[in-house]
N, C-alpha and C positions, 0 to 999 in steps of 0.2 A: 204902683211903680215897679214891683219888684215881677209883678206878672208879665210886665210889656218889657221888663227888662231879660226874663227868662225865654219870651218868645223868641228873639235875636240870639241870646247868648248861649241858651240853654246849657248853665252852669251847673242842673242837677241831673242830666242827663248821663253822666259818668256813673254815678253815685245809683239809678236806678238801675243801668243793665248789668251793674256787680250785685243788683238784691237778687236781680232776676238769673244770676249768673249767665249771661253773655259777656261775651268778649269784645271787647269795646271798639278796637281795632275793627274788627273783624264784621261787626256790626255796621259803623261806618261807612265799610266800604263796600260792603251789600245794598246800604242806605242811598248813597252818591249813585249807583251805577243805575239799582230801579230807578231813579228819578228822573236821569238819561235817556232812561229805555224810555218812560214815558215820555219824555219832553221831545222826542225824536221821534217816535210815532206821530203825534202830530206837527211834526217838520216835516215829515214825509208826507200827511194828509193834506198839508197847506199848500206844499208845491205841486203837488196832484193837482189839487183845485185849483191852485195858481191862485190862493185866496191869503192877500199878506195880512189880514186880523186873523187869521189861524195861527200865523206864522208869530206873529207876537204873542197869541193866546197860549203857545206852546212852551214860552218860558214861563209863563203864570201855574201852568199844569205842574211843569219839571219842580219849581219852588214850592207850590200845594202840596203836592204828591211828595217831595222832603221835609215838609210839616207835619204834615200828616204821618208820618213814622213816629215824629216824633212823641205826637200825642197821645197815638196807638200806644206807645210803650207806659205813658203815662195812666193808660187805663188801665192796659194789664198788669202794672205795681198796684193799681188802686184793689183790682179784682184779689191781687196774691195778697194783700195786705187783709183783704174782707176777709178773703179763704180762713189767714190761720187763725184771726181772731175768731171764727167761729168753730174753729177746731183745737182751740186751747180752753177752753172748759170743761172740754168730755177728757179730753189728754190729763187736768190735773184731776179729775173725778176719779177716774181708773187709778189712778197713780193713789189717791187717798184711801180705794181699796186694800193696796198694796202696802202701804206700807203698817196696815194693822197688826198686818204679821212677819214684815219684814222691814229692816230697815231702809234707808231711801235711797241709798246707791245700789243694792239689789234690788229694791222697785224698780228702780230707771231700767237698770238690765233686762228683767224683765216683761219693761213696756216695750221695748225695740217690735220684738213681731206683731205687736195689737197697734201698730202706731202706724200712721197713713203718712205719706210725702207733704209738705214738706216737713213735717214738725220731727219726723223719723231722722233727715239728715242732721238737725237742730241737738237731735237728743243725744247721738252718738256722737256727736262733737263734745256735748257737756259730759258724756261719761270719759271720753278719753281725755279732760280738759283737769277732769275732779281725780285721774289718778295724780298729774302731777302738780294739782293745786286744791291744797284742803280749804283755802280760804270761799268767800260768798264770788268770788269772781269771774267763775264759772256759772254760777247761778245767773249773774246779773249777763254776762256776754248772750246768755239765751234768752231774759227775759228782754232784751235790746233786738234780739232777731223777731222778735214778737212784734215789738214796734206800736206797742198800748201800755198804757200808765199801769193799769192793774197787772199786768204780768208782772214787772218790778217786786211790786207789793208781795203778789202771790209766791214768787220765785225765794223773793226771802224769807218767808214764812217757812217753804220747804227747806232750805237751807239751816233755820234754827231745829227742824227735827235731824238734822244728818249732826248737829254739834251736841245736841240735849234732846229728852226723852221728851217724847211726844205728850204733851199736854191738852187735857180735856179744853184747854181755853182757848188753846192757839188751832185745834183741829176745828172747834165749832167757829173761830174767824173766820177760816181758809173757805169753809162749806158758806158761809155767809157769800165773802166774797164770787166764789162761783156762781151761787144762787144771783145776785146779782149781775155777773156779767151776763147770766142768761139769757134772765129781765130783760140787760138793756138790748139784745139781740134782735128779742122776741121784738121788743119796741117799734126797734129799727127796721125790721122786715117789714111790720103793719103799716111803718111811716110811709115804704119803696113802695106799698099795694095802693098806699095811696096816692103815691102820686101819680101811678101808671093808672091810677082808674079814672083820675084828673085829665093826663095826657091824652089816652086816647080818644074819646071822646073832640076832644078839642081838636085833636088832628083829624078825626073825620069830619068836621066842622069845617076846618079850615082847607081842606084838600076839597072839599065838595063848593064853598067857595071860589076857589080858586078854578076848578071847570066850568062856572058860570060865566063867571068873569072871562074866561079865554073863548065861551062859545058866544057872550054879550061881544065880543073883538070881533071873532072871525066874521059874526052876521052884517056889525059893523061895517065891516071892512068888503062884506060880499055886495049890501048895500050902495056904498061908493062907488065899486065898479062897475057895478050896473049901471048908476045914475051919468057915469062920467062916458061908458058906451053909447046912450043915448042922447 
């Protein structure tokens, strides 16, 4: 329900081009005007042809082609969401380096030049966030831009070294933790190999069917006219 209800309403479409930092306005009406261009190319193809199933076909493109945006944006949150998950295990690794010999708000400083987009805008917001707020709330508004359970977990963990001295207990959690998001990384990549080794296959299958089938039509239909000439 909530799927066929977001296909109309697209009620989390705000909400994703402020992760992706676009401007929503702005987006919109980039959105609307492509969808014209295309739906009016083929108004102009259909009156060309003087063919009115173009001509209705043209409003099915214009609303595709405004779907289709949308979903678009819906992938690229899914890709930015994959990205820092897999660029927030080496982020806290280096960071455990760091704080062997220094504490964790000069770690963070730090990590600014060894830290790649987007987690480098993420970090210099919690460094500027931890002067004017000593509490864990800082910690947690970045493990929320992470947008994975275990960043939470891990983000507090750092935070009890910036209030009390680094403990042999709470460092070998932290490295647990990491070791496992690895895990489940590694997992998940070998899960994606397999499924692309599943798909394609199937789609050569299925596209080579599918030429039989159109050239079984055409003989088909070469057959007819011949018999119907005769």
């Amino acid at each position: 329900m909530n799927m066929i209800k977001n296909f109309y309403v697209e009620s989390d479409l705000k909400i994703l081009l402020g992760w992706l930092g676009i401007n929503y306005r702005k987006a919109m009406r980039n959105r609307i005007i492509l969808s014209i261009f295309f739906c009016l190319i083929f108004v102009f193809l259909g009156l060309y042809l003087k063919n009115t199933y173009l001509l209705i076909f043209s409003i099915a493109i214009g609303i595709a082609y405004y779907k289709y945006q949308y979903y678009s944006i819906k992938k690229r949150k899914s890709k930015f969401t994959a990205l820092k998950r897999r660029m927030f295990p080496a982020f806290v690794k280096k960071v455990l380096i760091l704080i062997r010999t220094n504490n964790i708000y000069t770690s963070l400083i730090k990590m600014i030049p060894y830290t790649d987009d987007p987690i480098k805008l993420y970090l210099q917001e919690l460094i500027e966030e931890i002067k004017n707020d000593k509490s864990i709330t800082p910690f947690t508004n970045f493990a929320n831009k992470m947008e994975f359970v275990e960043a939470y977990q891990i983000m507090a963990v750092l935070y009890t070294f910036s209030e009390h001295s680094m403990s042999k207990k709470h460092l070998m959690s932290l490295e647990t933790m990491i070791s496992n998001l690895y895990d489940n990384e590694i997992d998940e990549i070998i899960e994606n190999k397999k499924r692309m080794l599943w798909l394609y296959p199937n789609f050569c299958i299925i596209s080579m069917l599918f030429l039989v089938f159109s050239l079984a039509i055409f003989m088909f239909l070469s057959i007819m006219s011949e018999v119907n000439l005769s």
